[in-house]
N, C-alpha and C positions, 0 to 999 in steps of 0.2 A: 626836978620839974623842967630845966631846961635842958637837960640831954632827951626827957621825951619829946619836949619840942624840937629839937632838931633832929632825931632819930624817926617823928613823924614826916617832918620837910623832908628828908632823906629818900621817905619811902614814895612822898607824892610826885618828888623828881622821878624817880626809881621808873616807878608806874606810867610817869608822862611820857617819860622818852620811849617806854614799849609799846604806847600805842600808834605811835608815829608809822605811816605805810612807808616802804622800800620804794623808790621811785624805779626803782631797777627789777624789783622781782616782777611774775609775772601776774597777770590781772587772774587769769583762769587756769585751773588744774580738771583734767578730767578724772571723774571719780564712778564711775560705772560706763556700765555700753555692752553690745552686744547682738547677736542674731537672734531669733526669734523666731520660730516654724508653728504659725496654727496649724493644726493637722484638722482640728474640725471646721476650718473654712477656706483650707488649703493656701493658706495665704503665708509667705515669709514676709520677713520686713529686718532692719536694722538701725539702731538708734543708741544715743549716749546722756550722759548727764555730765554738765560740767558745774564747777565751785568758784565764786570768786575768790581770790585770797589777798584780792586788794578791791575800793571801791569803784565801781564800773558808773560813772555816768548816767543818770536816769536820761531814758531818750536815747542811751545806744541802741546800735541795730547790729544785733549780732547773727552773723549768717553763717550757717553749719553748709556746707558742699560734703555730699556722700560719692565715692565711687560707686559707679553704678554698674552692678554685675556681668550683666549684657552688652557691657563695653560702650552703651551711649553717652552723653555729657552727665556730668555730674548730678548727682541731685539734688536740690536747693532749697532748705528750709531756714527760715528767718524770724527773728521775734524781737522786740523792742526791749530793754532792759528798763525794769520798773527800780525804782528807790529799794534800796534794805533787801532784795529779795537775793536767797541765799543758794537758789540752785535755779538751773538754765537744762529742762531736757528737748532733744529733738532726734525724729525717727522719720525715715524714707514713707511715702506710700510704699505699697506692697511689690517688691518687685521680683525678679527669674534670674534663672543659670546662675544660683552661688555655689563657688567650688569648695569642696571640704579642702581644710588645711590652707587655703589662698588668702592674704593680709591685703585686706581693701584699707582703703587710705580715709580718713576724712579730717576736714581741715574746719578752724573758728576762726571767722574774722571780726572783729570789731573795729566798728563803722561810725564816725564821728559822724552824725545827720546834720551839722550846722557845716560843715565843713566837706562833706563827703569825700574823708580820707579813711585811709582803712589805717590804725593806730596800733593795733598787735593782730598777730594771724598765728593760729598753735594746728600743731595736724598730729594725731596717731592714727593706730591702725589696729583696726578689728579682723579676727580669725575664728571660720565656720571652724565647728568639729563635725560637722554634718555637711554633705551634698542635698538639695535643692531636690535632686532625684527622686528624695527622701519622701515627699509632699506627694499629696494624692493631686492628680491632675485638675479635679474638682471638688466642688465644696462636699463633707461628707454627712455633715446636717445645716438644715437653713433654720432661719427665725429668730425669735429670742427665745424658744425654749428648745434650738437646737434637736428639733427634730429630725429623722432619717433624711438624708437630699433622696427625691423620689425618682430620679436620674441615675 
């Protein structure tokens, strides 16, 4: 009886210390992403999904900056990070000239809102397999049942 007692304490130590966060590793991994070509509304766009693998502060402000194809400033989506929530996605409005095979950048920063300091910043980089070219100049059905564009 008292080796299972302490072969229980053993295991509750065991367990306590792995749920203990890394203060060193990082808050966010990206775990999807990618381009996107509607063909029936003629629209591209590019967007990702990140994971935290540590806990992120309810109340952060986590701001995604996209390269933006056309070579103007970056593009800037932002969202506030809610308690317990297990995924973070963000995608460009619709934007031109993506090169096939060319690695656009995009960068997460997380944004301390009591403090407005930026506390971790992660960047990779997404790659067309398709040119932009690809896309009809205009939309090829409109509506929501995607009827012919009469254009």
């Amino acid at each position: 009886m008292k080796i299972t007692k302490i072969l229980l304490l053993w295991v509750l130590v065991f367990f306590a210390n792995g749920c203990e966060e890394d203060p060193n590793s990082p808050y966010l991994e990206f775990t999807g992403g990618g381009f996107i070509f509607n063909y029936r509304i003629g629209e591209a766009f590019y967007g990702f999904n990140v994971t935290p693998l540590r806990t992120i502060p309810a109340g952060t402000k986590i701001i995604a900056e996209f390269e933006d194809p056309a070579g103007g400033p970056p593009l800037i989506v932002s969202q506030l990070a809610k308690e317990n929530q297990i995924q973070f996605s963000f995608r460009t409005p619709g934007i031109k000239e993506i090169k096939k095979e060319r690695p656009y950048l995009v960068k997460v920063k997380l944004v301390d809102t009591q403090k407005d300091i930026v506390f971790a910043e992660y960047s990779h980089q997404f790659t067309s397999s398709i040119d932009q070219a690809s896309l009809p100049d205009k939309a090829l059905t409109i509506g929501p049942g995607y009827h012919l564009n009469p254009n």
